[in-house]
Structure formats: structure tokens, C-alpha cells
N, C-alpha and C positions, 0 to 999 in steps of 0.2 A: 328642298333637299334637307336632310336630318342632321344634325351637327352631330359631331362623332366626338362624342363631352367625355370622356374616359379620365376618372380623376384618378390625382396623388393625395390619400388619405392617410393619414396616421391608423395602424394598425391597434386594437384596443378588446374590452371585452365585448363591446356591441358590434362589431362588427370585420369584417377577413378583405383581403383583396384579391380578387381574383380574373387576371388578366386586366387590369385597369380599372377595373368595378371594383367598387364598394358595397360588399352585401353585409345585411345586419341582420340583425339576431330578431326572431319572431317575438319573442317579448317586448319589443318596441315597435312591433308593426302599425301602421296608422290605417282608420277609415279609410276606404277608396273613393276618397272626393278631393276636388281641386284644392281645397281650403285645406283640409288636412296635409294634402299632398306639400302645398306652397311653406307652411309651416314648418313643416318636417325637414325641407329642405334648406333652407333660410337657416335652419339650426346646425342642422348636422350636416349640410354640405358645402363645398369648397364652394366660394363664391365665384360665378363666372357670368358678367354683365350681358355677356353676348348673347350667351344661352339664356339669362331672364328674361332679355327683349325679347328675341322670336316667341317665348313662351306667354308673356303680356300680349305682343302683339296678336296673339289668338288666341285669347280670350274676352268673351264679348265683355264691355265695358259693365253692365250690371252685375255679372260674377263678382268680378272684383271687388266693385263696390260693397256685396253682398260679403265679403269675405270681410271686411272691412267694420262693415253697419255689425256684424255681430259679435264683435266685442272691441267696440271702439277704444277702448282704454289699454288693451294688451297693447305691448311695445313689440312684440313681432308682427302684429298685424299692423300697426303701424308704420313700423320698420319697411313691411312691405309696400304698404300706401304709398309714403315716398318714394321708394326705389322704381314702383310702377310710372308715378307723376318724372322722376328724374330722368326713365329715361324715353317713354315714349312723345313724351309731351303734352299729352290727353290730363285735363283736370277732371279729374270723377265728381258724380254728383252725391257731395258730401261735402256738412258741415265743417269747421275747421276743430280738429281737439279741443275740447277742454279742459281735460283731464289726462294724469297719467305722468310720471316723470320721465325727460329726456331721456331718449335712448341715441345710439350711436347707429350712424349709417352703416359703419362695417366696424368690423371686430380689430380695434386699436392693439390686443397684443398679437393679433396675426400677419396684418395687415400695416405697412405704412399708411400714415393718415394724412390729410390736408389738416389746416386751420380750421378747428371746429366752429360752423355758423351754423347760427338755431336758425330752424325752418318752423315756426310757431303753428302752420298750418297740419303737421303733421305728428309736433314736438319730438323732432328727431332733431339730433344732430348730425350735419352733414357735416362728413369727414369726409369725405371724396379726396384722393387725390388730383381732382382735374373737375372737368365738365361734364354735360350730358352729349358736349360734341367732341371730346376725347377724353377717356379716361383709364388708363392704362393700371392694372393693380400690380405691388409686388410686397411679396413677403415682407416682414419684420425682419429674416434670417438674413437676407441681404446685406442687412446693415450693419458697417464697423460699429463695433461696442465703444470706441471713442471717437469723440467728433472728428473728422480727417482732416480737418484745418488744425487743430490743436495737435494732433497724433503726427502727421506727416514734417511741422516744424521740428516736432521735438528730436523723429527721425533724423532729417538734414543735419540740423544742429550738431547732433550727436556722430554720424560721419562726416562733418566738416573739423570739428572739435580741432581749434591749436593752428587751423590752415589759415592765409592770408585770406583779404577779401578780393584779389584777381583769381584764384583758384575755384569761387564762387561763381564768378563774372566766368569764369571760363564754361564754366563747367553747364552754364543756361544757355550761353553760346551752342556748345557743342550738343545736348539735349533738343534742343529747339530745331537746329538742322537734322540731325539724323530723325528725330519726328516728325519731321516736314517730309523727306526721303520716303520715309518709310511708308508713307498716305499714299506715295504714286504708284510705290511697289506692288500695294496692294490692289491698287486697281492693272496691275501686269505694265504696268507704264514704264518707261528707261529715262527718268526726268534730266534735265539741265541743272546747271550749278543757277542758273538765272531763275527758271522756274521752282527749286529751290527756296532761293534766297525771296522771291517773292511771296510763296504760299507760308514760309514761317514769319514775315512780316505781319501773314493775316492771324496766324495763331499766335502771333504776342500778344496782337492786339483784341483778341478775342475778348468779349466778354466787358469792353468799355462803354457799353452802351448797352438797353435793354434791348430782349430778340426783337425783331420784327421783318416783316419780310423783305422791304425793302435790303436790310442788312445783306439779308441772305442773297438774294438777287444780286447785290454789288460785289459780295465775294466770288459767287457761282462766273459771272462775268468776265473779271478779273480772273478767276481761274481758266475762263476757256476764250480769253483775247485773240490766240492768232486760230480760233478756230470759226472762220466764216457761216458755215453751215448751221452753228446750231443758235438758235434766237434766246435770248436770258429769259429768264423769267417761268412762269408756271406753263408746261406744254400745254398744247393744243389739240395733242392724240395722246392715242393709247402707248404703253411702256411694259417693257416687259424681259426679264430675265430668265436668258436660258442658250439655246442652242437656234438655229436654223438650220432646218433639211430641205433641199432643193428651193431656197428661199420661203417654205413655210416653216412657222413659229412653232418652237417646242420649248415653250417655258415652262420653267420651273416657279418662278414666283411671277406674280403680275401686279402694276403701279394702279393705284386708283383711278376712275373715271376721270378724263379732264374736269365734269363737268361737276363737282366733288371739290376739287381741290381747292379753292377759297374758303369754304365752310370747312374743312378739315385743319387748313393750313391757320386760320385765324384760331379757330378753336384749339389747337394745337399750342400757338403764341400764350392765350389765355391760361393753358394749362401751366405752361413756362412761370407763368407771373403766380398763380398762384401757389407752385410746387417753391417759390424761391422763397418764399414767406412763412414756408413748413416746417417743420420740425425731419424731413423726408431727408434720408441720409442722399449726401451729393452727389454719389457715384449712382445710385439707385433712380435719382433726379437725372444723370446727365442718361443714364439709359431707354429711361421711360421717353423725353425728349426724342434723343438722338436715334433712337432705334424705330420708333414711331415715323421720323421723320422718312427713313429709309425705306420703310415700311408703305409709307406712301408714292414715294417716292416723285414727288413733285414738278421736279427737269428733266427738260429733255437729255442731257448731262453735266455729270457732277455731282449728283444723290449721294455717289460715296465720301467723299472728302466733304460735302458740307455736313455729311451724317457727322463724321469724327472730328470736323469744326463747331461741329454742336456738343460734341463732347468736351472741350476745351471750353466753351462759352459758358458751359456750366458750370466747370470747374472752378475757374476764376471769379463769375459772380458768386458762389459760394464760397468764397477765399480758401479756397486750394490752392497757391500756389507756393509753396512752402520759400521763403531767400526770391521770390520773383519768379521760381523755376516752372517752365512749363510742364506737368506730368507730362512723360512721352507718353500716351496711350497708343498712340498708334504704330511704335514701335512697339510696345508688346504685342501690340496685336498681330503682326505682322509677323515677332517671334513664334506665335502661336495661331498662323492661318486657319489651319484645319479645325481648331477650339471652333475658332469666330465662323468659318463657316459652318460648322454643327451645330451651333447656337440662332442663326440662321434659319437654317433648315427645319430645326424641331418646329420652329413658328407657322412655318411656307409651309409646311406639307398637312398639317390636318384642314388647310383653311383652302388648297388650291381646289377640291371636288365641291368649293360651294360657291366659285365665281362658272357664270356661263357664257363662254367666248368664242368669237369667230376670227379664223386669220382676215385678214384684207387683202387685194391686190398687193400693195406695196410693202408685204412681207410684215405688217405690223399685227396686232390684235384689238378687234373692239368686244369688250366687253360687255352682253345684254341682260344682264341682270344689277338688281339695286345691289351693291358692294361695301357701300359707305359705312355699315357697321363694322367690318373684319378691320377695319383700319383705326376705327372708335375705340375698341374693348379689347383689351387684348392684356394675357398675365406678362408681365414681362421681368417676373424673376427670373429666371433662367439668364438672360439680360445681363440683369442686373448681378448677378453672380457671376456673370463671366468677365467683365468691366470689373467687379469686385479682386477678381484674381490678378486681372489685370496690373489693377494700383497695387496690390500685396506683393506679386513680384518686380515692379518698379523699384518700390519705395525699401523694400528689403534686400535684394540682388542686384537691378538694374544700377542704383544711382550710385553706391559701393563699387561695386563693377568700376562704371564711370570714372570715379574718383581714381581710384588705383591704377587705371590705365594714364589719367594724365598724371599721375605723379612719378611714373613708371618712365613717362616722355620725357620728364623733365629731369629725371636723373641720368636719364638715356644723353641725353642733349648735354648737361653738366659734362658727362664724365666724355664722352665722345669729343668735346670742345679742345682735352687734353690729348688726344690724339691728333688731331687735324683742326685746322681753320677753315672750316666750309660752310657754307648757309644753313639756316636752319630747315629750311623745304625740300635741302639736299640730301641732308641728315634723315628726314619723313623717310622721304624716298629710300633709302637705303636702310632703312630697317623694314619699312614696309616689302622692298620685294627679297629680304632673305626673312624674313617670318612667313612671307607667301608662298616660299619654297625648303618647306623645314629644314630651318634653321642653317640655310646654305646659300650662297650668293655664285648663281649659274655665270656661266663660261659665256656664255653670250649678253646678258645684262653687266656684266662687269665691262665687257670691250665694247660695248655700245652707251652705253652711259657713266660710266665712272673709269672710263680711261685714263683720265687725269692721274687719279691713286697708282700710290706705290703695292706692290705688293702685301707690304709690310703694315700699311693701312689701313689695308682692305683686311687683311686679315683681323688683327688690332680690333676693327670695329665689329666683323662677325661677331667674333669671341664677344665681346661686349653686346651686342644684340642680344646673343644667345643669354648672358649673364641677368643681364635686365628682364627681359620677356618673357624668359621660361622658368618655368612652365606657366604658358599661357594665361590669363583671365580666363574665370568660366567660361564666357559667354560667346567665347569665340578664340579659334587661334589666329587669326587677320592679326594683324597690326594698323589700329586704326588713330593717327594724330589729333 
């Protein structure tokens, strides 16, 4: 099957876009041979690993070589030698370089890059972000112009500015759960305050150890303890999202071959280790990871929340976490489902007409074709710019937000104290269900819960609700403690 390569090209004098194509100007046209072809492209086109493989892999080995042998010292035909040896595996039969100055595996101002290691065999430097058993590319535009460990304190700092350090402590607290919440929502789940308080246990702790799979295995585990049915660990069959009709599968995306999943999953780890030693911005880093990981999807359940515990694992070993604070990611994301599943989708849909599958008796799918590249190569800016959005409205709305709502509480709670001597969970409750009911405290929640109050209390406190809280925080008109 043909891969449907439709690139995003900068529009310029050599060349127009038209319908996703890139056509160029006849005064640049090249000889119609391989060699010229591979040239031309390597230059002037977007780099797509997936589509070089199928294209190496059919081409007989002396081509190549011959593309090679005739000007051993050019740095594009070089350039290519490499990228042929990196990803099929095949050593051609050719001497090693002599001659010629390193060149770069991929283009460092378009591209984020790994840690430049000389390959003296071909005198390239490999800049790969990853491996030849995954290696995911994304843009340079991805990435914040200041480091986000350095950018994000400065942030905090500057809306904490003057506050005590319990308002800190509070404030990671309250980030930490409703981020934990927000991970179950998004799988359509109605979590527990226990299943809660346990999944953000796992996201504090994220990130204190290097990845590996076992990790994963123990949180995936722990995440699904009272659930009997499903076995930890890397499945055993096929996986697949979408819909069932009369118990046959209508997916929309599909998980990697079980028989895949070690060699994807280790190489995957590998890529981890080497993106953390890069210069590779962190949010761009925890995409490539986490979205990969989703992408493969590994378990039989739980692919979603350890994708977005992989996002937190990144964050923190990249010191992102500004005052100790967990980025909610997954509250944004959540604020913004329909983003994340569109971000999704662009991925799934050019890549589902080139897996070839069959339902099974037992409503599942097995998959008959080799797959393990679509889960290999893959651009994941888009990803990574949506993750990128993610942390911009965090760190600029969400944790302001935040802040203002608890200081909002505690002057709620001061000035309320002077009205009445009641508890303070009493006090929650009672702003919470007259903000839940604008700005009014119903006939039936007043004589079933706050019967106690005088008239003159209840009212007393409205008024003060209404004083304090309104007009609402952006980001919601809830009254959240």
C-alpha cells in the first residue's frame, strides 16, 4: 500500500502548494533517476523516516551503494548513506569515509535534535532524536524560546509574589488532585476520592526514578487493582479503538502487534534516556515519549493515564516542576478534549489504510501485516504543540486562576467567621451550593441542610458569597474549595 505523504512546505519562489503537494518550479527540475531523485529530496523535502524506509527498503542494495560510490565525499550522499544504514539495518558494501566534513543527520534549525554522536563510518553526525527502534521527529517551532524550568519558576514566583509558603503548599495540593480527576474524566470514568488520592500519589511521585517498564507495569497495576479481569503487563492480543457493531470491531485507531511490543517498548525506554540528555525542549520530550507510548498502546488497560503519567515523568525529570508543583497537564487537557482528540486523529487517520486486519471471534482484531514502522517514525509536532498550549494556558491562566480562587476562599472563610461560628467544610458547602445555583440558596437545600441558620444568616452569608465570588474566576462559575 502507498503511503499518502502529503507534505507542509514553506511556500517560496521554487515552489506553490497545491492540495498538500509541493510542486516546483522547472528550473530546478532534476534527472529522472534514483540518485538525483533521493538528492533532491533529502534537500528540499520535509523529512519523513517512514516514507525513507519503504523507499530504501525497495531499492536493491547496489543502487544505493552506487548512489553513494559516485561521490563518496558529497555530504548529502553521505547524509543519505547513513540514514539508509540507520534505518534499515543493512551495511552496504562500502568503504568507510575518508574524506569530507561532518555533516548533520537532520537539519538542527528545523528539527529538534539529540546529542550530536560522530558516526566516523559515514562522517555524519547523528543527531537523531531517538533510535532506529523509535524515533519520532518534531519541529524546532515547538519549542518555548526559554528554558521551561527556568521560564515556569519565574512565572510561579511572580504570582505567588508577597504570599506565605502554606498558600504554596496549598495550592500543589489542590493542582495535584484536580489533575489526578481530571486523567479519569478523560477516560469517561466517575473516579473515587480514594482512586483519586491514590493516582496523584503516583503523579507526585513521577519521574524519581529512570523510565523503565517495570515502572510502568507497577503504576498500570496499581491503577487497575480491584479490576480482576485484566493481567498487568504488556498484552497478549490485539487492541484497538473505536466502536463495536453487533460485537464486530470498527476502529478507528489500532495498538501494535503483541508480538512488537518489547522491541518497540525497550526502544522506546532508550529513546527516553537519550531525549533527557538533549538539548530537546521538555514539553516536546514529554510528547514524543508519551504520545508514542499511546500510540502503541502497550495494555490491555490503562494506555491513557500512563500516556499522561508519562507526561509528568518527563516533566519532573526535566525539572519542570516549578515551587514542587505538578504541571496539571491533564486538566488542561481535559479543559480542552476536543484539541486532544484532534491532535489524535490527524495522527490515526493517514496511517489506519496501511495496517491489514481481521475481526476475531471474540470481537477483538488481529492484525496481518508487518506495523512496527507506523509506531517507529512518526512527526509528532502537532503533539508537541498541542502539549505546548497546554503548559501556556497552565502556567499563564490556569495557576492565577488557582491562586485567586484560594485567596477568594480564605477571605470567604475570614469574613463569614464574623457572621457565624460554623465549620469550615460547612462554610465550602454553603458557598458551593449558592454559586451552583446563581448566586441563590434554594428553599429545599436551606431546610435540608442548613436548618440550623437563622434567617438572618443565611442571608448575611449569600450576600457575602455573592460579594466575594462574583463575578466568577474565568475558568468556571463552580465554587471550587
Amino acid at each position: 500500500m502507498v503511503l499518502d505523504r502529503r507534505i507542509k512546505v514553506p511556500v517560496g519562489e521554487s515552489r506553490i502548494c497545491r492540495d498538500g503537494f509541493a510542486q516546483y518550479g522547472s528550473h530546478i527540475a532534476v534527472p529522472d533517476t534514483f540518485s538525483d531523485h533521493l538528492t533532491f529530496a533529502l534537500k528540499h523535502e520535509r523529512l519523513d523516516l517512514l516514507a525513507l524506509k519503504r523507499i530504501f527498503l525497495a531499492v536493491p542494495e547496489p543502487i544505493m551503494a552506487d548512489h553513494v560510490r559516485a561521490a563518496p565525499t558529497s555530504g548529502p550522499r553521505r547524509r543519505a548513506w547513513f540514514l539508509y544504514e540507520f534505518l534499515t539495518g543493512r551495511r552496504l558494501d562500502l568503504p568507510s569515509a575518508n574524506n569530507g566534513a561532518y555533516v548533520d543527520a537532520i537539519d538542527p534549525d528545523f528539527w529538534q535534535t539529540g546529542l550530536p554522536v560522530n558516526s566516523p563510518r559515514h562522517r555524519v553526525r547523528d543527531n537523531l532524536p531517538g533510535n532506529a527502534g523509535f524515533c519520532p521527529l518534531i519541529e524546532r517551532r515547538a519549542a518555548f524560546e526559554t528554558p521551561l524550568s527556568e521560564m515556569s519558576e519565574r512565572i510561579l514566583g511572580a504570582h505567588l509574589a508577597g504570599a506565605d509558603r502554606e498558600l504554596g503548599r496549598r495550592l500543589v495540593r489542590r493542582l495535584l488532585l484536580k489533575d489526578s480527576r481530571s486523567s479519569f474524566l478523560i477516560e469517561g470514568e466517575n473516579p473515587s476520592n480514594v482512586d483519586i488520592q491514590r493516582w496523584s500519589d503516583h503523579i507526585s511521585r513521577a519521574g524519581e526514578a529512570p523510565l523503565s517498564l517495570d515502572r510502568m507495569i507497577g503504576v498500570q497495576r496499581d491503577l487497575l487493582r480491584s479490576n480482576r479481569f485484566i493481567v498487568p503487563g504488556l498484552r497478549r492480543d490485539g487492541v484497538f479503538l473505536g466502536d463495536r457493531v453487533d460485537n464486530m470491531p470498527s476502529p478507528f485507531w489500532i495498538g501494535a502487534r503483541p508480538e512488537d511490543l518489547p522491541d518497540l517498548i525497550n526502544a522506546l525506554i532508550r529513546a527516553d534516556e537519550r531525549l533527557e540528555g538533549s538539548e530537546v525542549d521538555p514539553v516536546s520530550h514529554a510528547a514524543a515519549v508519551s504520545f508514542g507510548w499511546v500510540f502503541i498502546h502497550p495494555f490491555e488497560d490503562g494506555n491513557g493515564r500512563t500516556h499522561r503519567y508519562l507526561m509528568q515523568h518527563v516533566l519532573a525529570r526535566r525539572g519542570v516542576r516549578p515551587g514542587g508543583l505538578t504541571v496539571p497537564v491533564a486538566k488542561a487537557i481535559w479543559e480542552d478534549i476536543q484539541g486532544y482528540r484532534d491532535v489524535l486523529a490527524q495522527h490515526d487517520q493517514p496511517l489506519m489504510p496501511l495496517m491489514d486486519w481481521r475481526p476475531t471471534r471474540n470481537g477483538n482484531v488481529e492484525v496481518l501485516n508487518d506495523t512496527a514502522d507506523l509506531y517507529r517514525y512518526f512527526d509528532a509536532t502537532e503533539q508537541a504543540l498541542f502539549l505546548k498550549g497546554c503548559v501556556e494556558r497552565i502556567l499563564n491562566h490556569t495557576i492565577p486562576s488557582e491562586i485567586d480562587e484560594v485567596r477568594r476562599r480564605d477571605a470567604y472563610i475570614a469574613a463569614a467567621r464574623e457572621v457565624i461560628d460554623m465549620p469550615e467544610r460547612q462554610l465550602d458547602l454553603f458557598a458551593s451550593v449558592v454559586m451552583n445555583n446563581g448566586g441563590e440558596m434554594s428553599k429545599a437545600k436551606r431546610n435540608k441542610i442548613f436548618q440550623q441558620m437563622t434567617d438572618e444568616e443565611v442571608s448575611s452569608l449569600v450576600s457575602l458569597v455573592r460579594e466575594v465570588f462574583s463575578p466568577p474566576s474565568d475558568d468556571s462559575a463552580e465554587y471550587r474549595p
